[in-house]
C-alpha positions as CSV (number, residue, x, y, z in Angstrom):
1,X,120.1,105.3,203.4
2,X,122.5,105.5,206.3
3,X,125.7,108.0,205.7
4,X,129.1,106.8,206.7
5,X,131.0,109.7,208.0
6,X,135.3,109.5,208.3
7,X,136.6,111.9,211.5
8,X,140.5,112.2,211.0
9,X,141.0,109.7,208.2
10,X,142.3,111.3,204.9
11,X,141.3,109.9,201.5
12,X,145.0,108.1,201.1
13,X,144.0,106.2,205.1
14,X,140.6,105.2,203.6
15,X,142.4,104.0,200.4
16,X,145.0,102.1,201.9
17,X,142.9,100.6,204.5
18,X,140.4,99.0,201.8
19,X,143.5,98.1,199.5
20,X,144.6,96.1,202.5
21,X,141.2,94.6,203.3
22,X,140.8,93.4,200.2
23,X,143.9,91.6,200.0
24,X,143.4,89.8,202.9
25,X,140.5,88.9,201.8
26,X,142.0,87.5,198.6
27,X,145.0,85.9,200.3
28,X,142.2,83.9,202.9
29,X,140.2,82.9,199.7
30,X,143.6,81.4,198.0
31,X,144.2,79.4,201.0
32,X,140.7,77.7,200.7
33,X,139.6,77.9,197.1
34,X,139.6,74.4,195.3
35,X,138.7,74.8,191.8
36,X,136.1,72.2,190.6
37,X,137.7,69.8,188.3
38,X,135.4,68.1,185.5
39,X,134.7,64.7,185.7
40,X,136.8,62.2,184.0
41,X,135.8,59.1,182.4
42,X,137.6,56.2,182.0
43,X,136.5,53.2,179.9
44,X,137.3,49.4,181.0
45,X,140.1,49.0,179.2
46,X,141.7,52.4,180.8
47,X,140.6,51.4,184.0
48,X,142.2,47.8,183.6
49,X,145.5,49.2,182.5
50,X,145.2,51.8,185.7
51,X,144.5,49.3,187.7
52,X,147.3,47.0,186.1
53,X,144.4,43.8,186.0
54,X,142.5,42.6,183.4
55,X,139.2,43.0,182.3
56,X,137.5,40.3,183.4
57,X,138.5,41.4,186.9
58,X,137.0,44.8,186.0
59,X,133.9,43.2,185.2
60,X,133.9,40.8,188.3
61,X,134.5,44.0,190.9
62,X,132.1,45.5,189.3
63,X,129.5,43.1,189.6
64,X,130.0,43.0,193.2
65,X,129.9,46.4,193.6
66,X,133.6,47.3,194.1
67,X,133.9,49.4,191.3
68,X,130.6,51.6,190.2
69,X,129.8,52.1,186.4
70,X,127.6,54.3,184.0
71,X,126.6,53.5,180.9
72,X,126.0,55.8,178.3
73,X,124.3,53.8,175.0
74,X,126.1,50.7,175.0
75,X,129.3,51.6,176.4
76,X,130.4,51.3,179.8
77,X,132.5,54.4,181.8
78,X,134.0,54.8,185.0
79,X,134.3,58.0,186.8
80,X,138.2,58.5,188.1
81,X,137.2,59.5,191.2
82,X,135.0,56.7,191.6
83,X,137.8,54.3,191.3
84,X,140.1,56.4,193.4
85,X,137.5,56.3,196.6
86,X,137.2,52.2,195.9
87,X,140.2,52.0,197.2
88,X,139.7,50.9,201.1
89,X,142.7,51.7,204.0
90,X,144.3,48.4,205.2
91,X,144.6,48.7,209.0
């Protein structure tokens, strides 16, 4: 294994040089860290009132593919996110 050896650097240099490495370090990783949310589900009825339509228009977009569901047993869920991205950018 390779040795590391300090010239001219005291134990307090070596500290306070790896105190401040790390938080930069730390500091970098708070600018970019997104924490991973868990998925939310919404049923028809929560997406309708989200929405503010009704649930026949629910059923319609998702039919044509607007809006994409799961279905767990019989019951129908939407992902939030799913509904957020089916939103599309007027131009």
């Amino acid at each position: 294994m390779p040795q590391v050896q300090f010239i001219q650097v005291t134990p307090e240099q070596l500290q306070t040089a790896i105190i401040k490495g790390v938080k930069t370090q730390l500091e970098d990783l708070k600018k970019h860290f997104q924490p991973k949310e868990p998925k939310q589900y919404l049923t028809r009825v929560e997406v309708a009132e989200m929405l503010k339509i009704n649930l026949s228009s629910v059923h319609n977009w998702t039919k044509k593919g607007i809006l994409k569901a799961k279905q767990i047993g019989g019951r129908v869920y939407y992902l939030r996110t799913d509904i957020e991205n089916a939103f599309v950018e007027l131009k």
